[in-house]
TORLUMLUM-620389 format. One record per residue (C-alpha): residue number from 1; residue in three letters; x, y, z. Coordinates in Angstrom, 2 decimals. Example, Ala and Ser with C-alpha at 12.3 -4.5 7.8 and 13.67 -1.06 7.14 Angstrom:
<pts>
1 | ALA | 12.30 | -4.50 | 7.80
2 | SER | 13.67 | -1.06 | 7.14
</pts>
This chain:
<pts>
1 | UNK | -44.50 | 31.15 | 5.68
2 | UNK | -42.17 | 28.02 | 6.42
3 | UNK | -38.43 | 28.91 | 6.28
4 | UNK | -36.63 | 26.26 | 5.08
5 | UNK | -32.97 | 25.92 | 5.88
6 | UNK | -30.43 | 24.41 | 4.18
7 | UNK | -26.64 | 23.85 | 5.25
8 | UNK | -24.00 | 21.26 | 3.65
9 | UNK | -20.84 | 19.55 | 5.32
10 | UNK | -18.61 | 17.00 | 3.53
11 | UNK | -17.33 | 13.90 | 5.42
12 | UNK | -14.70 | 11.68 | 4.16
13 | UNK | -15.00 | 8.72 | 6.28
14 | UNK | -12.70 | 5.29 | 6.83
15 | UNK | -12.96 | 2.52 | 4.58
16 | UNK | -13.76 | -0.86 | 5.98
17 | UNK | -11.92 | -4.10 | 5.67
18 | UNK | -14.48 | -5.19 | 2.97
19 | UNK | -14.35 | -2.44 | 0.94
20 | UNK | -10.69 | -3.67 | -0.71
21 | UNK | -10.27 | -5.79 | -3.82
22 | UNK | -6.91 | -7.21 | -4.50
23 | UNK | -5.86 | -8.68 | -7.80
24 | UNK | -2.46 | -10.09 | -8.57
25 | UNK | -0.65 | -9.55 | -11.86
26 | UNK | 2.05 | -11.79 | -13.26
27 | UNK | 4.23 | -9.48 | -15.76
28 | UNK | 7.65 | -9.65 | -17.52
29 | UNK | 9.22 | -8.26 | -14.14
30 | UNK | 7.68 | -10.57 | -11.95
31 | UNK | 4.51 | -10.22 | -9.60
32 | UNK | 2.46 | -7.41 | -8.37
33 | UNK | -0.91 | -6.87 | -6.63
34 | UNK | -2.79 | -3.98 | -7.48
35 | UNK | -5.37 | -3.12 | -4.58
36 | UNK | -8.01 | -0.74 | -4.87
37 | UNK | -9.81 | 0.73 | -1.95
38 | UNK | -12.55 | 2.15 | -1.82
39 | UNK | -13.54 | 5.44 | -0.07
40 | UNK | -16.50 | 7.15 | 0.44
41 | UNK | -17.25 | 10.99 | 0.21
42 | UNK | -19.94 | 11.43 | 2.16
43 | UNK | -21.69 | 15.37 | 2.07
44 | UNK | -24.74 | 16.03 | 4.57
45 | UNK | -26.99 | 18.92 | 3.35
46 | UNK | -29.71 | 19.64 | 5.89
47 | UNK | -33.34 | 20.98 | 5.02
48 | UNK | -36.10 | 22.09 | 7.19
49 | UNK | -37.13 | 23.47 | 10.08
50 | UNK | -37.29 | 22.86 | 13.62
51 | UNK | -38.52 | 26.24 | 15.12
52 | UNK | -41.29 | 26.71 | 18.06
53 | UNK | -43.61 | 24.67 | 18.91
54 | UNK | -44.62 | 23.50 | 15.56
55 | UNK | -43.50 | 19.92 | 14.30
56 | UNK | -40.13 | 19.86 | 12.71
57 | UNK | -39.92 | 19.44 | 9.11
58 | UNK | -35.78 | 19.00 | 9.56
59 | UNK | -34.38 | 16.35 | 7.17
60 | UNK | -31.01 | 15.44 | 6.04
61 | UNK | -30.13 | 14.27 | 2.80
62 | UNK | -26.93 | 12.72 | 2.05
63 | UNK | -24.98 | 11.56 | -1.08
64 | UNK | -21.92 | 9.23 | -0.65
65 | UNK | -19.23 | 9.50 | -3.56
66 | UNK | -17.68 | 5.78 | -3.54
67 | UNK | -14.16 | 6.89 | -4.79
68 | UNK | -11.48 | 4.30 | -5.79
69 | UNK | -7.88 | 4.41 | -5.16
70 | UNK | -5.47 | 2.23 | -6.63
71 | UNK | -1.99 | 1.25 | -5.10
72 | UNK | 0.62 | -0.95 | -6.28
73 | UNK | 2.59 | -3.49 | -4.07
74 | UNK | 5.15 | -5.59 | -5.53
75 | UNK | 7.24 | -8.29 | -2.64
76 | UNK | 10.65 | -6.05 | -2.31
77 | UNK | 10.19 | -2.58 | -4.73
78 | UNK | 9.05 | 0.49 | -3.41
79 | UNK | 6.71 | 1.42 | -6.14
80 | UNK | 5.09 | 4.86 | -6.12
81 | UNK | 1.74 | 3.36 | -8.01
82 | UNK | -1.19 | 4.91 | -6.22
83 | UNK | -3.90 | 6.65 | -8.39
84 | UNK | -6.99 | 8.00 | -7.92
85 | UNK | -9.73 | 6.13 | -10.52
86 | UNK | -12.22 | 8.25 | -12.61
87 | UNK | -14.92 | 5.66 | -11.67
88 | UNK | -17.21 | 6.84 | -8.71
89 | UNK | -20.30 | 5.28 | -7.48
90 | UNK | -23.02 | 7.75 | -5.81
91 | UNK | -25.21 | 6.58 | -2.79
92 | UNK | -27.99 | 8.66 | -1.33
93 | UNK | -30.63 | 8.89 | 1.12
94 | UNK | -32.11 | 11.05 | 3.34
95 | UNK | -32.95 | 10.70 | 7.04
96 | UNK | -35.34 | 12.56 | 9.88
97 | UNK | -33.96 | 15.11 | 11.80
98 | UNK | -30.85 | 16.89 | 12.29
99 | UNK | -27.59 | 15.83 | 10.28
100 | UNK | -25.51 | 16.29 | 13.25
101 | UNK | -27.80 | 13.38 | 14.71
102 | UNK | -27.94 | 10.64 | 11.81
103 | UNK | -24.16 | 10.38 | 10.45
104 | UNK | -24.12 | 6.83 | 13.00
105 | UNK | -27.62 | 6.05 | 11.16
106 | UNK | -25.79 | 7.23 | 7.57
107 | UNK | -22.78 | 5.18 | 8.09
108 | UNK | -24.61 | 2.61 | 8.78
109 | UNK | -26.69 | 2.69 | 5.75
110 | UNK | -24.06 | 2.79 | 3.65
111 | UNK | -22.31 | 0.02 | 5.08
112 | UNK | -25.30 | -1.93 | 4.39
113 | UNK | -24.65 | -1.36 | 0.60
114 | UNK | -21.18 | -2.97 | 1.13
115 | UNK | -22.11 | -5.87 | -1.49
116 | UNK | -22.81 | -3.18 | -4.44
117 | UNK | -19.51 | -1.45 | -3.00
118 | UNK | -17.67 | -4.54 | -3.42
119 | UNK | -19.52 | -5.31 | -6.72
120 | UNK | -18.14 | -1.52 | -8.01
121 | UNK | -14.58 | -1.94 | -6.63
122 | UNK | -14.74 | -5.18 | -9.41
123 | UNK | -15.94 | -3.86 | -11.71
124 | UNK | -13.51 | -1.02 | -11.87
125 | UNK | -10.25 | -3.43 | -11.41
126 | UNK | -11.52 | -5.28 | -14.53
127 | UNK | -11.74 | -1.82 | -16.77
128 | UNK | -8.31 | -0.98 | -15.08
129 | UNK | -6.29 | -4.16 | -16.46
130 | UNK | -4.96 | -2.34 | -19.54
131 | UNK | -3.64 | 0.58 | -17.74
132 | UNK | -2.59 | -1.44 | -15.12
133 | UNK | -0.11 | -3.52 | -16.94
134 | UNK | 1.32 | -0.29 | -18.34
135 | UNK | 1.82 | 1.53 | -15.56
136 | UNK | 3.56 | -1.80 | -13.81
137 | UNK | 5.81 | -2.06 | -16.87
138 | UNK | 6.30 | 1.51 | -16.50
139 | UNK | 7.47 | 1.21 | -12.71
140 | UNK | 8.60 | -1.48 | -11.94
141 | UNK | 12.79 | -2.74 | -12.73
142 | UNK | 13.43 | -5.47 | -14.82
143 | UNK | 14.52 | -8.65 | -12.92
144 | UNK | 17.12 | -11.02 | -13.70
145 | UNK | 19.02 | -8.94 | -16.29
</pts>
């Protein structure tokens, strides 16, 4: 009878350079950039064996949550305009051998899907323009009067 093993682990790791998009809005109050980063979740769950002298059937699959964060800048305000966005993008894979081996190997797989990263963090800027003028005439002082 093969036992088959399974543990998890979740690993928020750092974004890269290339995973920002920055858009800048012209509004009644002036300008603003909105720039949304993205940030992935990354959990390891580990399956298999690697017991004896029998070959190991370990194997470690991994699913990477691509979460967005916005933040507002704006030259001179402090604004307090950062927000988590409800859009998330899911990677996966799975690898040989122990987890605790492949998260270089995983990291770097996932950094290879930086163009369908990038392509996401676009995609969710656009569907964001509504709320994003809101929220900057929501924050943001009028200038000039």
């Amino acid at each position: 009878m093969l036992l088959t093993l399974i543990a998890a682990a979740s690993v928020a790791t750092a974004a890269p350079a290339q995973w920002t998009h920055e858009v800048a809005v012209s509004h009644g109050h002036g300008k603003a950039n909105a720039v949304y980063v993205a940030r992935p979740d990354v959990k390891l769950r580990q399956i298999g064996t690697a017991a004896g002298t029998r070959m190991s059937t370990e194997r470690c699959l991994w699913t990477a949550d691509i979460n967005v964060e916005r933040r507002l800048e704006a030259p001179g305000v402090e604004i307090a305009g950062r927000r988590e966005m409800p859009a998330t993008k899911t990677l996966s894979g799975s690898r040989h051998g122990a987890c605790a081996h492949q998260r270089s190997a995983i990291d770097t797989e996932i950094a290879a899907q930086a163009p369908a990263i990038n392509a996401h963090l676009v995609e969710v800027a656009e569907r964001d323009q509504r709320d994003l003028r809101s929220e900057i005439e929501a924050l943001l002082p009028p200038t000039g009067r």
